[in-house]
C-alpha positions in Angstrom: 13.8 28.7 70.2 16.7 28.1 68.0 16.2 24.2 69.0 12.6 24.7 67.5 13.9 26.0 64.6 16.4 23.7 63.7 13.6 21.1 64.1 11.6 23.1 61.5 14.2 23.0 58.7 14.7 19.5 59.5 11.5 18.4 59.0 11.2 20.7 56.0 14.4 19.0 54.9 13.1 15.8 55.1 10.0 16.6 53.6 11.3 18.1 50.1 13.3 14.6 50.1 10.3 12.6 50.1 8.3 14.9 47.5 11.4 14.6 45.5 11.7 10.9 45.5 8.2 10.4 44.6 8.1 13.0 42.2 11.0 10.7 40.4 8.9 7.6 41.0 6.3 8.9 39.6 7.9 10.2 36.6 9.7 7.0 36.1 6.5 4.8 36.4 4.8 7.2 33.2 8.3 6.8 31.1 8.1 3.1 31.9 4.1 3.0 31.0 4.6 5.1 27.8 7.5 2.8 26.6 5.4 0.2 27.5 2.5 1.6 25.2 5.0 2.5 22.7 6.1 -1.2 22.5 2.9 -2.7 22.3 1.8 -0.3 19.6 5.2 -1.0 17.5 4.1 -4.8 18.3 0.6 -4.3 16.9 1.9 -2.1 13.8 4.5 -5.6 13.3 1.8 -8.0 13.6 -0.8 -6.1 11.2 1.7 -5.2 8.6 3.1 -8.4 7.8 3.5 -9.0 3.6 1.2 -11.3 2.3 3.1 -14.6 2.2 2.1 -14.9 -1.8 4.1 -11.3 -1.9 7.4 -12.6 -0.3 7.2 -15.8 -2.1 7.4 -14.9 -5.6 8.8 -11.8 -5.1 5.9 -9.5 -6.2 6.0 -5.8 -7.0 4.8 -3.3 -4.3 3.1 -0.1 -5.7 3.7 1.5 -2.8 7.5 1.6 -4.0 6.6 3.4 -7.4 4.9 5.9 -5.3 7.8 6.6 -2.9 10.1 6.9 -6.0 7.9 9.5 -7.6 7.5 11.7 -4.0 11.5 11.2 -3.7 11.9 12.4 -7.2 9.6 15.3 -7.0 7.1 13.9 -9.6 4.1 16.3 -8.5 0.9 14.7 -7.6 -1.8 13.8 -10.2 -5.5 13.9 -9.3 -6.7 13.0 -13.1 -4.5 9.6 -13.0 -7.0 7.9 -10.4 -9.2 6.0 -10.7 -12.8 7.1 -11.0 -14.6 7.3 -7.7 -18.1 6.9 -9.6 -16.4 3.5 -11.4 -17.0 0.6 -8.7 -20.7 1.1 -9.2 -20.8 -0.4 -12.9 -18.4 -3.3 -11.9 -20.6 -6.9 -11.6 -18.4 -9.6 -11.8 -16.5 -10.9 -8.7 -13.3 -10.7 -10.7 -13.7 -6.6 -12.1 -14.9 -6.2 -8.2 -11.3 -8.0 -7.5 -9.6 -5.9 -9.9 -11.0 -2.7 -9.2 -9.7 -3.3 -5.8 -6.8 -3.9 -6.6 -6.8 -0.2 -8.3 -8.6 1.7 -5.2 -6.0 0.1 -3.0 -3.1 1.2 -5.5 -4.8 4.9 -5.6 -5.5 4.6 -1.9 -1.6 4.2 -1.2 -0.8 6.8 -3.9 -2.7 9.2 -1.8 -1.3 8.5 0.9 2.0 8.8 0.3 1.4 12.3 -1.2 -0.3 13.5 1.8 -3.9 14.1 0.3 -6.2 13.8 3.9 -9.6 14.0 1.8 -8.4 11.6 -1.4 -6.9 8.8 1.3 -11.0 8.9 3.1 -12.5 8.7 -0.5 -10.6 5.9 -1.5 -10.7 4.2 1.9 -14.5 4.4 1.6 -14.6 2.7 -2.0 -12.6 0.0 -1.0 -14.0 -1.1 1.4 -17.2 -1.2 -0.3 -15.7 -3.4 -2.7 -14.4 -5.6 0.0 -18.1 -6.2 1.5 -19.3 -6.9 -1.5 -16.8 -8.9 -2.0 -17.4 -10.7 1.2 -13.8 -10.1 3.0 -14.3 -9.7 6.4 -10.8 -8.4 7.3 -8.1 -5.4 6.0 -11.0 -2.9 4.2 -13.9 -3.1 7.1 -15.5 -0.5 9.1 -12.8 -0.5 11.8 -10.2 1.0 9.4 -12.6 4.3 8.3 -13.1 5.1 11.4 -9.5 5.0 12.6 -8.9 6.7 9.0 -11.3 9.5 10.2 -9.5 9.4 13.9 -6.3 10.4 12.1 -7.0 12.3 9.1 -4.4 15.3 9.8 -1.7 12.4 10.3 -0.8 11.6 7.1 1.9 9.3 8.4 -0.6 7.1 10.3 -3.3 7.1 7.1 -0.3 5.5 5.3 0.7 2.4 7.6 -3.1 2.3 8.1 -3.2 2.2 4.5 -0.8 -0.4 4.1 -1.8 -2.5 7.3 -5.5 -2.5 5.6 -4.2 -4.2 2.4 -1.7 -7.0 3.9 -4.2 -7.8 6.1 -6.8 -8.2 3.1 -4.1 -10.1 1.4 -3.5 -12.2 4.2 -7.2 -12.8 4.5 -7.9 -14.2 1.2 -4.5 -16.4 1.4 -5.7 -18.1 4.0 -8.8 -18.7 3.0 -8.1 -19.7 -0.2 -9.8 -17.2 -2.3 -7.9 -17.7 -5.4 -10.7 -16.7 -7.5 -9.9 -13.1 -6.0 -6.9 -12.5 -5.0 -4.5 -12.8 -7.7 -6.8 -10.3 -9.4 -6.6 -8.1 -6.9 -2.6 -8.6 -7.2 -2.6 -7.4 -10.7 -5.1 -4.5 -10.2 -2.5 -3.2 -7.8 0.0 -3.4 -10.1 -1.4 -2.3 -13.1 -2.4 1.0 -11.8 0.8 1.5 -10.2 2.2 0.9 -13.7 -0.7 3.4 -15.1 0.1 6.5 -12.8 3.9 6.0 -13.3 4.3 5.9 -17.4 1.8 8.6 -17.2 3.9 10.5 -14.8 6.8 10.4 -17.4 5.0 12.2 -19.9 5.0 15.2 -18.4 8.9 15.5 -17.7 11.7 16.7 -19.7 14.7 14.2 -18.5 12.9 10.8 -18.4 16.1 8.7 -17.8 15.6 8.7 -14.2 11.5 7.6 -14.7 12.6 5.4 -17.6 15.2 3.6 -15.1 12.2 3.2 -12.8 9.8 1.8 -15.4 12.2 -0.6 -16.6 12.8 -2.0 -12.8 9.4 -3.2 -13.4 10.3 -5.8 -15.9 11.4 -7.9 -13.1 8.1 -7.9 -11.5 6.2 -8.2 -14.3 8.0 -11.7 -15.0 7.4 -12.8 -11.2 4.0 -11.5 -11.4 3.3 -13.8 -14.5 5.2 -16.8 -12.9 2.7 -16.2 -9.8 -0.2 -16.5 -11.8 0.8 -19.3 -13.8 1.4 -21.1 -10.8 -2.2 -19.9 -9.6 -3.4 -22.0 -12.3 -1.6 -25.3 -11.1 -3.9 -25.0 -8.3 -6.8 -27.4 -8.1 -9.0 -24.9 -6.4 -8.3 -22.5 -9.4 -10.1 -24.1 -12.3 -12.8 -21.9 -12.5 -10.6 -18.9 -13.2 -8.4 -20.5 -15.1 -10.0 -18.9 -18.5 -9.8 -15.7 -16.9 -6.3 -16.1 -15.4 -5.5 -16.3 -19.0 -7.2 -13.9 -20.3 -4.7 -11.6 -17.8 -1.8 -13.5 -18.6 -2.0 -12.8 -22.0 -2.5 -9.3 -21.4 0.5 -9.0 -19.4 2.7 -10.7 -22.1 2.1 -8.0 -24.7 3.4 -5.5 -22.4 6.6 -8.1 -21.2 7.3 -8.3 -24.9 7.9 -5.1 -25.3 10.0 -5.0 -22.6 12.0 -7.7 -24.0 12.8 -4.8 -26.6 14.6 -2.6 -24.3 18.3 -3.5 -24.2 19.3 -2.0 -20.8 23.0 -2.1 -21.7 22.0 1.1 -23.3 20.8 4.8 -22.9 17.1 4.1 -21.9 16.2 7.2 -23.4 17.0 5.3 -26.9 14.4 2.9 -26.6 11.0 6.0 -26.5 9.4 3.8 -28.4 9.0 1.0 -26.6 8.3 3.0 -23.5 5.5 4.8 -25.3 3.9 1.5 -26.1 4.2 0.5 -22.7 2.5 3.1 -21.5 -0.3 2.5 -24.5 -0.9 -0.8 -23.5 -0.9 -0.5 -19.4 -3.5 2.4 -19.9 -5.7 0.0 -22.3 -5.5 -2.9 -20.8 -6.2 -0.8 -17.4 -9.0 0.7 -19.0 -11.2 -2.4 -20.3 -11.6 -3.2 -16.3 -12.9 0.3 -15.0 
């Protein structure tokens, strides 16, 4: 009897072993499959979010970073500083198609990085109407609503999807050599970045801190201009060359009034100058809308 039952807990010994180490096998195999997924998903978020060559290359300014500053800083968000969602339908012209999308995408990422679900869809949906009618296959398509509609309580996930959409646009048109779009698209970006943030400023008592910010931009305004006079050295770019100009000229009357601005100084001192800034961003911003 008792040789029976020390066979029993022998065997039973044996047995919980073997559960045991399987059980840890198991376990092991799903961490090492999840990692693996986790890998290959930060390996597909690397290859789909890569800047735009013409971005790294002249140093170009990224709306997405005025909209980070203004979340950082508190700066409520603005519904009222978007562009219209009834708009795209009156543009006809490739290039007021190109720099309308260059807005949607700048409101698209504002959204985004405030967390408005309903506003990121909306905007996802315009833009990519925009895109097909501008015949870009990749970035704005199909594929990115739906996975915008997959992940519409992840706010985190309609950012990068957000962000991956445009360099992948970007990316698109730079390598097919769409320079009758893309730098258009470029300075829609930009200009409504510029719009929503001198807007922002009107609304807040201290403005050194959003003054600071504005003035950053004078930077990128010079590279931006720089880009687009190189656009024009292009061979392929003749037949935008008058409208090229047409922007750059634009986008000198705002430089030269940050030429004004002496940043040696209390930015505050220069009102003014900001003031007009903001005038001609906003009216410039709104003969393309």
């Amino acid at each position: 009897m008792q040789k029976k039952y020390f066979l029993l807990k022998q065997f039973i010994f044996v047995l919980s072993i073997s559960l045991l180490l399987i059980s840890c096998s198991n376990s092991n195999n799903k961490e090492k499959q999840q990692n693996d997924n986790n890998q290959q998903i930060d390996r597909d978020k690397s290859e789909n979010t890569v800047k735009s060559n013409v971005y790294t290359s002249y140093n170009l300014p990224l709306p997405i970073e005025i909209y980070k500053f203004l979340k950082n800083n508190n700066i409520e968000f603005n519904l009222q500083l978007l562009n219209s969602k009834d708009k795209q339908a009156n543009t006809f012209t490739d290039i007021s198609k190109a720099i309308n999308l260059g807005f949607y995408s700048s409101d698209l990422a504002y959204c985004t990085i405030f967390d408005q679900s309903q506003e990121s869809v909306d905007y996802f949906s315009i833009s990519i109407e925009l895109a097909h009618e501008l015949d870009i296959t990749e970035g704005y398509d199909e594929k990115v609503l739906d996975r915008t509609y997959d992940n519409i309580e992840n706010n985190d996930s309609l950012s990068n999807i957000a962000e991956e959409a445009y360099w992948k646009t970007c990316n698109y048109l730079e390598k097919n050599k769409k320079i009758n779009i893309l730098p258009f698209i470029i300075v829609g970006s930009w200009l409504e970045s510029m719009h929503i943030l001198t807007e922002s400023s009107k609304n807040i008592t201290d403005k050194k801190l959003i003054y600071a910010e504005i003035y950053n931009q004078k930077e990128s305004l010079k590279n931006l201009i720089f880009y687009l006079f190189e656009v024009m050295n292009d061979s392929n770019a003749f037949i935008v060359n008058d409208d090229i100009q047409a922007v750059i000229k634009s986008l000198k009357l705002i430089q030269a009034e940050f030429e004004k601005i002496n940043n040696q100084q209390d930015l505050t001192n220069f009102n003014k100058e900001f003031i007009n800034i903001n005038n001609l961003v906003t009216t410039y911003r709104n003969t393309h809308n």
